[in-house]
N, C-alpha and C positions, 0 to 999 in steps of 0.2 A: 416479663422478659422484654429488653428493651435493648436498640444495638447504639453501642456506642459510636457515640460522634467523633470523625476524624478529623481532631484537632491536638494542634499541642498543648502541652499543658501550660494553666497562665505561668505566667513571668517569672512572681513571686515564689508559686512552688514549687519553680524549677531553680532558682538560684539558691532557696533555702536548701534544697534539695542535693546541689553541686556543692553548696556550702559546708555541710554535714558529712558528705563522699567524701570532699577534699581532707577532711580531718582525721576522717579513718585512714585514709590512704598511706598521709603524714605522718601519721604515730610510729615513732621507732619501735623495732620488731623485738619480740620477747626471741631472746636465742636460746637452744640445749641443743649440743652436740654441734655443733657449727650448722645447726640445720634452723629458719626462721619458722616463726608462727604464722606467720600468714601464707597460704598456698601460691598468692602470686608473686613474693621476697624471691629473692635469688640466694642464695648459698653456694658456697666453694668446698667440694668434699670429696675425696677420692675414694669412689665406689668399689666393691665386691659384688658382684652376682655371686650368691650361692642359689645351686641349684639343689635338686633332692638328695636326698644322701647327705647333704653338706657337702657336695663338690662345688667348690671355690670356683670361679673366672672370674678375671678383671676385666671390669670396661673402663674407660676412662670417663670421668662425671664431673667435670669441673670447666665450669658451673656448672649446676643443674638445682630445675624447679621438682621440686620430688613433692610434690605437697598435694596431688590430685592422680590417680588414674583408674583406669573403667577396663572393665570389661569387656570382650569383644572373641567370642568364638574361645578359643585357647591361648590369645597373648592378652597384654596387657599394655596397654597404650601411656606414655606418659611426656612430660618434658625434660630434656635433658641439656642446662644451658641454652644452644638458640636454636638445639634438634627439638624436633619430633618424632619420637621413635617408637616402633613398638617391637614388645621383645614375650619371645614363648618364655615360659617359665620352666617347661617340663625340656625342651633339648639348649637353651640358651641364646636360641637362633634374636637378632635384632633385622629390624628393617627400620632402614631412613624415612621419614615420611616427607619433611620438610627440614631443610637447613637454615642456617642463616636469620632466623628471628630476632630480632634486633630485641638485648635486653630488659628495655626499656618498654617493652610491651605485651599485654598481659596478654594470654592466652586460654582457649576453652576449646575442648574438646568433648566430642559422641560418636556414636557406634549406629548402626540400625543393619538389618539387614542384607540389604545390598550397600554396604562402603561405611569409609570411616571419614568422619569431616571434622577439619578445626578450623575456627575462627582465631584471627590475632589483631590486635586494637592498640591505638595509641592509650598511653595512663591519661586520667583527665588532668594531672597535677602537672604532664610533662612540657602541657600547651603546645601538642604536633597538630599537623592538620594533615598528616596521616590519614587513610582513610581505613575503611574497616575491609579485611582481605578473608576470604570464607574460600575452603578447600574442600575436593571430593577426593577420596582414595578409594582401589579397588580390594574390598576382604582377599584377603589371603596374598598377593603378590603387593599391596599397599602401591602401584601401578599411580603417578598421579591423575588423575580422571578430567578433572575442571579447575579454572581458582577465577572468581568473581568477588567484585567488589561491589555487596549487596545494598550499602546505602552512604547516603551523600558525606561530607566535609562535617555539614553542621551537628549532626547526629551526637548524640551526649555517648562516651565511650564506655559503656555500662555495657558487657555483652552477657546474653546468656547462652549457657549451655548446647548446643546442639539437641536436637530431638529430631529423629529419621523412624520412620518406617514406608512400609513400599509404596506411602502415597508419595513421601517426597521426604526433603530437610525443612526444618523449622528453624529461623535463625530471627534473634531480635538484638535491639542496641537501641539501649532510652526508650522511648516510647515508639521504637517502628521494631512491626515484625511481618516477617514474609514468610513464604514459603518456596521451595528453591527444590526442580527437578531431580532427582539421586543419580542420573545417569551426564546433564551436562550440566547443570548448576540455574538452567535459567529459571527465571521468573514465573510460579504460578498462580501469586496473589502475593499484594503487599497489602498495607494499610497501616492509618496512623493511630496508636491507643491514646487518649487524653488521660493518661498517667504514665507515669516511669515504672517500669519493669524489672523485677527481680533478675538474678542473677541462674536460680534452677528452679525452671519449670517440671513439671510432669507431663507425660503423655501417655496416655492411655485412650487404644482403639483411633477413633476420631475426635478423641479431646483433645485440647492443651489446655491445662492451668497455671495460670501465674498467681505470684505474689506481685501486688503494685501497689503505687502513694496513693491509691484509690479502695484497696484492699483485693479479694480475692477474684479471678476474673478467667472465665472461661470463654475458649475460642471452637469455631467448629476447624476442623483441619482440612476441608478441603477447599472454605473458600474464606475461611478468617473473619467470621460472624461471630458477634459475641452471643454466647448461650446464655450466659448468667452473670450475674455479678454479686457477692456479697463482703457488703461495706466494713472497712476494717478502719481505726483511728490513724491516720496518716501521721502521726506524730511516733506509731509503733513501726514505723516503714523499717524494713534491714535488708537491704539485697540479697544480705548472704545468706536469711532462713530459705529452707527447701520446703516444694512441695512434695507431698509423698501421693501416691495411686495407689489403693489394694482394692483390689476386686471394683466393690460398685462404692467405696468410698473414698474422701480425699484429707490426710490428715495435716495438719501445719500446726506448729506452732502460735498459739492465739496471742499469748502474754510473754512474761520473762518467766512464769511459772506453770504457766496451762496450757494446755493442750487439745483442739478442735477438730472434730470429725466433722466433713460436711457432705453432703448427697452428690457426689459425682452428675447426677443428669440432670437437677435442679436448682443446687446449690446452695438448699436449705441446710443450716443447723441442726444437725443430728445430736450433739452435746459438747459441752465443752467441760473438761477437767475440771476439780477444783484445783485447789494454788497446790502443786508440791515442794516438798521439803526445802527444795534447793533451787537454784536457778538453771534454766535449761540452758546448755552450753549447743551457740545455734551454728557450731562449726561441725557438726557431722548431723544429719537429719535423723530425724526419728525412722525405728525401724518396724513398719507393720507387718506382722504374719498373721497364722488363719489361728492362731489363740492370741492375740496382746499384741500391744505398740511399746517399743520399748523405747526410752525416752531417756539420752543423755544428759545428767546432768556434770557441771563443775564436783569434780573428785568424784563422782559416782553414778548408778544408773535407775532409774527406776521405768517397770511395767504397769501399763494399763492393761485392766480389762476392752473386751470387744465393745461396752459400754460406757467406757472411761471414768473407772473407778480405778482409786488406788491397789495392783496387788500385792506389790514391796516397792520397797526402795532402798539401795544398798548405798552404803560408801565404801570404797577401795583403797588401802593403802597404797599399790601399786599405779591408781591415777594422779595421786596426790601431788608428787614431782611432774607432771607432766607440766607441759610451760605451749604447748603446739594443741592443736586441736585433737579429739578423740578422736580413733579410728576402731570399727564395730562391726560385725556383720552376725548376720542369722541363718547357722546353715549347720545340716547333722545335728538336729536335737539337742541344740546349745548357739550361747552366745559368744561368739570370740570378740576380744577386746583387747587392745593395745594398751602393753602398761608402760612406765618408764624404762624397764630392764627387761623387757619378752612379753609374750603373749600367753593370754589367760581364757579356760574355757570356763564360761560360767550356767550354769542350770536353769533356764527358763522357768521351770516352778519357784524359785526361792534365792534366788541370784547366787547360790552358790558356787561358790570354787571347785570344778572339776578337775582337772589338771592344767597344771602352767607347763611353759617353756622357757627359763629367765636365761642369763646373762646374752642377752639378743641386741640390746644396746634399744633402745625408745624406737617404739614399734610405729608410723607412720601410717601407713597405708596396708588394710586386711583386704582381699576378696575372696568368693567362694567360688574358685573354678572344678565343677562339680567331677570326680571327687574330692579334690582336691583345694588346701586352703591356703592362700599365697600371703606372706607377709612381709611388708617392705621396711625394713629399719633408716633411721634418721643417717645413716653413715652410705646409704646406698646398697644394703646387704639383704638381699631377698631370699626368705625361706620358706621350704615348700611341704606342707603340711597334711597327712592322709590320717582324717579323725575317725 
């Protein structure tokens, strides 16, 4: 165990590093349905709300980032052009969170217990010197609570994800991450990591895990000590793999085909996959329950064992046209999964086809709001699902 040094990273790693951001960033967006593939593209698209039953309301969505949203008690939090809005699913009701986001800047959002917080950031491609703006809202009245601007000009515009529970918010950008009071926003430990920082951490209890250009890296949460570190090839660096949390382990993505458990308290190597069939598709994370990890790939899905062994692996004609990332969740003794034309339940024993729901138009965004299972289509059309 050893704590890392608070320094930035050399020189070299970091402009190869902005060098390789800036290219992803650049690559013109794959389109279906007027809706982009990358979660932080904008799209022009005039939305439906359906509610249950299929009762239709319209909201207006144009623009709107429809490419990411979470969870949060009974609504569902997302972007909507330069709102932030969250919206119940079950009465139709929206709350304003934030207006006025300027296009041109990506955004991330979290949930925790007490309040809901987003970050918004200049692009690194846009050369703002913009600073990085971090928000507290209050659950349920969305009330705004705080807005802090948690770290300097120079900072690399790399944000991740929010992570909250009632010690506080976690917020990072490039290699600085802090932690940030839940009721006014201020400061209860910062520090500097000597790597850059993925894009979704986990937190679990008093952990946080990242993915970094140093590889895996655990923090304590209450005063941002590193617990652990295990070394990953910085040339495999992807902001956008997630880390996952189940119980007492932490799983990621190791390769472009395998898959690693590692000891949430130590950080040791528990096993790592061998290579599967297909290449994992690192736009939706792996999903661990208490039998299997089930592991998106390109046009299909395959399960591990709690040991990470192979137990199938399917391909789907129904993901085959997909051109946007997967969307997946695990909930009611089944996998739902987003195909081109509706939403598909499939069997955790053997990935079978339980029942679909097609002409839905390219399914975007699943959650499991318990009973109920929420699914958002590429046109703005959300439907609401009791399996």
């Amino acid at each position: 165990m050893r704590r890392a040094k608070s320094r930035m990273p050399s020189t070299a790693a970091a402009a190869a590093f902005v060098s390789v951001l800036t290219a992803i960033m650049l690559q013109p967006p794959l389109q279906a349905e007027n809706h982009y593939s990358k979660p932080h593209r904008n799209c022009r698209i005039l939305g439906a709300v359906t509610l249950p039953m299929r009762q239709a309301r319209k909201r207006d969505a144009m623009p709107a980032r429809a490419g990411w949203h979470l969870q949060n008690g009974a609504d569902l939090v997302f972007v909507n052009g330069s709102t932030v809005t969250a919206l119940n699913p079950e009465t139709g009701a929206q709350a304003v969170l934030a207006e006025g986001v300027p296009l041109e800047h990506q955004v991330q959002a979290g949930a925790g217990p007490s309040g809901i917080y987003s970050v918004t950031a200049p692009r690194i491609a846009r050369g703002s010197t913009d600073t990085i703006v971090a928000r507290g809202y209050a659950p349920g009245t969305y009330e705004l609570l705080w807005t802090q601007r948690p770290f300097s000009k120079g900072t690399l515009p790399l944000i991740a994800m929010p992570l909250a529970d009632d010690t506080g918010v976690f917020l990072g950008a490039g290699n600085q991450v802090t932690l940030r009071r839940a009721s006014d926003g201020s400061e209860i430990w910062r520090r500097a990591l000597d790597s850059l920082a993925g894009s979704y951490p986990a937190l679990s209890s008093q952990t946080i895990v990242l993915h970094t250009t140093n590889g895996m890296e655990a923090l304590s949460l209450s005063n941002g000590r590193t617990l652990w570190q295990h070394p990953i090839d910085a040339a495999a660096f992807n902001p956008s793999r997630a880390v996952v949390i189940e119980g007492s382990r932490v799983y990621f993505p190791m390769g472009e085909r395998t898959v690693a458990a590692l000891d949430l308290e130590t950080g040791t190597l528990l096993w790592e996959s061998a290579a599967l069939p297909s290449l994992i598709d690192y736009r939706h994370p792996v999903i661990a329950g208490a039998d299997g990890i089930y592991v998106p790939l390109y046009g299909g899905l395959a399960r591990l064992s709690l040991e990470g062994t192979l137990a199938w692996s399917r391909r789907y004609a129904f993901m085959n046209m997909r051109q946007m990332g997967p969307s997946m969740v695990l909930a009611a003794n089944a996998v739902f999964i987003g195909g081109a034309d509706g939403i598909y339940a499939l069997s955790p024993d053997a990935g079978d086809v339980l029942w679909s729901e097609e002409g839905l138009g390219q399914i975007v965004s699943i959650e499991y709001m318990a009973p109920r299972v929420v699914a958002v289509n590429s046109q703005g059309a959300m439907y609401v699902f009791e399996p």
